[in-house]
C-alpha positions in Angstrom: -5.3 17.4 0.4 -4.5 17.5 -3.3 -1.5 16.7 -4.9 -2.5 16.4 -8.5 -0.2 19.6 -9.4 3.0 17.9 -8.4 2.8 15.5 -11.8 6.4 14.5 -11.9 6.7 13.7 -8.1 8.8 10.8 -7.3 8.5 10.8 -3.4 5.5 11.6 -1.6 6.3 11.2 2.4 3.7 12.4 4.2 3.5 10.9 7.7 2.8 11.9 10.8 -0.5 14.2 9.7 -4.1 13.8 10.1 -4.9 12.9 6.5 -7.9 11.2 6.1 -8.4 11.8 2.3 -5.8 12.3 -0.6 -6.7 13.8 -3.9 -5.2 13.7 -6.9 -2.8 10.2 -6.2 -3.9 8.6 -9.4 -2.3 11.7 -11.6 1.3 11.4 -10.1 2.3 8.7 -12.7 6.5 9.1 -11.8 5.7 8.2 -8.3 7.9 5.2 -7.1 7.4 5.9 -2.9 4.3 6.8 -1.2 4.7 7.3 2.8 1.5 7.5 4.3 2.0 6.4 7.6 0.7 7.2 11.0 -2.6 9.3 9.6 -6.2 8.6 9.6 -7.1 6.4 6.5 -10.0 4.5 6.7 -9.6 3.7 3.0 -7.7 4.8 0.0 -7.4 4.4 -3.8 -4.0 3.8 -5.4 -5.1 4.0 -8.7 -2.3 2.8 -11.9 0.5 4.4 -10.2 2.6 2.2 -12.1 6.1 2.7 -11.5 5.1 2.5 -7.1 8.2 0.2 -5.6 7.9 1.8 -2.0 4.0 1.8 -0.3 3.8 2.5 3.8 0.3 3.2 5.0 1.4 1.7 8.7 -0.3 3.1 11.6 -3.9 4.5 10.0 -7.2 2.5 10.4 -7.3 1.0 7.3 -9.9 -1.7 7.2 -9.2 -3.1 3.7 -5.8 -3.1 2.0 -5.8 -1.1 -1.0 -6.0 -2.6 -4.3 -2.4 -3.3 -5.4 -3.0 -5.1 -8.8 -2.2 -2.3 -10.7 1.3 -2.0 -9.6 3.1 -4.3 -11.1 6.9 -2.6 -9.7 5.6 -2.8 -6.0 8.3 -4.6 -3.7 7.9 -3.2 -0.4 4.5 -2.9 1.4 4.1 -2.3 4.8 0.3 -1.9 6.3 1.3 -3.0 9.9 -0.8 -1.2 12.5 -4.3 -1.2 11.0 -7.5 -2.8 11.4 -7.0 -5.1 9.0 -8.9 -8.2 9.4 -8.3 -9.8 5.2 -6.0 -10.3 2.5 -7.1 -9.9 -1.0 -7.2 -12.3 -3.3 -5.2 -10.1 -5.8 -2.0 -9.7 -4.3 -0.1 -12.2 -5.2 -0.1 -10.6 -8.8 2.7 -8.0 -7.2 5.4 -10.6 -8.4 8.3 -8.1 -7.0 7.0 -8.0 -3.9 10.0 -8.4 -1.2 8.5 -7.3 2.1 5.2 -7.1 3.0 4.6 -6.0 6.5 1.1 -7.5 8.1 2.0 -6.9 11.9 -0.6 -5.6 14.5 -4.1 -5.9 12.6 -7.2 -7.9 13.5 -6.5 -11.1 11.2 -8.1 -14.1 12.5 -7.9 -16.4 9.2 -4.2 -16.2 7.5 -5.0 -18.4 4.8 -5.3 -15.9 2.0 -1.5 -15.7 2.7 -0.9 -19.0 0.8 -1.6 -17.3 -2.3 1.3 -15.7 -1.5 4.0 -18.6 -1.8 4.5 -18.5 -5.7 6.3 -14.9 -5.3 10.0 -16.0 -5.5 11.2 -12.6 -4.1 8.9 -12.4 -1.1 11.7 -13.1 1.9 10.9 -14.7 5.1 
């Protein structure tokens, strides 16, 4: 699917599809939520979306979480559902990060998630 014509999108809410590929994501610079959930992802780039506060890729089979240190307004993540099995290293630049939602992957080692204790807003 391509999306690059909707430039000055705010919300994209596309869940409950069969998307396995999206197009175009990096060119919606005004994008603040992206709902993904409940598709097919394997992967997917996020690009500089830059002014993202809202990401939801819940329920795919995401393998890897996308990379999310280049958007530095994110506060709410949630990736539960996936076959995720590691954290990267870069998320604890997302300083606004409030939720982050990990539930029902394949994680064996949580200790990436220490990174994750000098984000003041993160709640518990």
């Amino acid at each position: 699917m391509y999306v690059c014509m909707y430039v000055d999108l705010k919300a994209l809410i596309l869940n409950n599809n069969q998307l396995s590929v999206l197009q175009g994501l990096s060119k919606l610079k005004e994008l603040n939520t992206l709902v993904l959930s409940q598709n097919l992802f394997e992967s997917l780039s996020l690009g500089r979306l830059t002014k993202l506060t809202k990401l939801s890729l819940s329920h795919n089979s995401l393998r890897t979480i996308p990379s999310t240190e280049h958007l530095p307004e994110l506060k709410e993540v949630r990736l539960n559902d996936n076959k995720l099995s590691g954290i990267p290293d870069t998320l604890h630049l997302n300083q606004r990060l409030v939720l982050l939602d990990l539930g029902s992957n394949k994680f064996k080692d949580l200790s990436a998630l220490c990174s994750l204790g000098d984000l003041k807003w993160l709640k518990n």
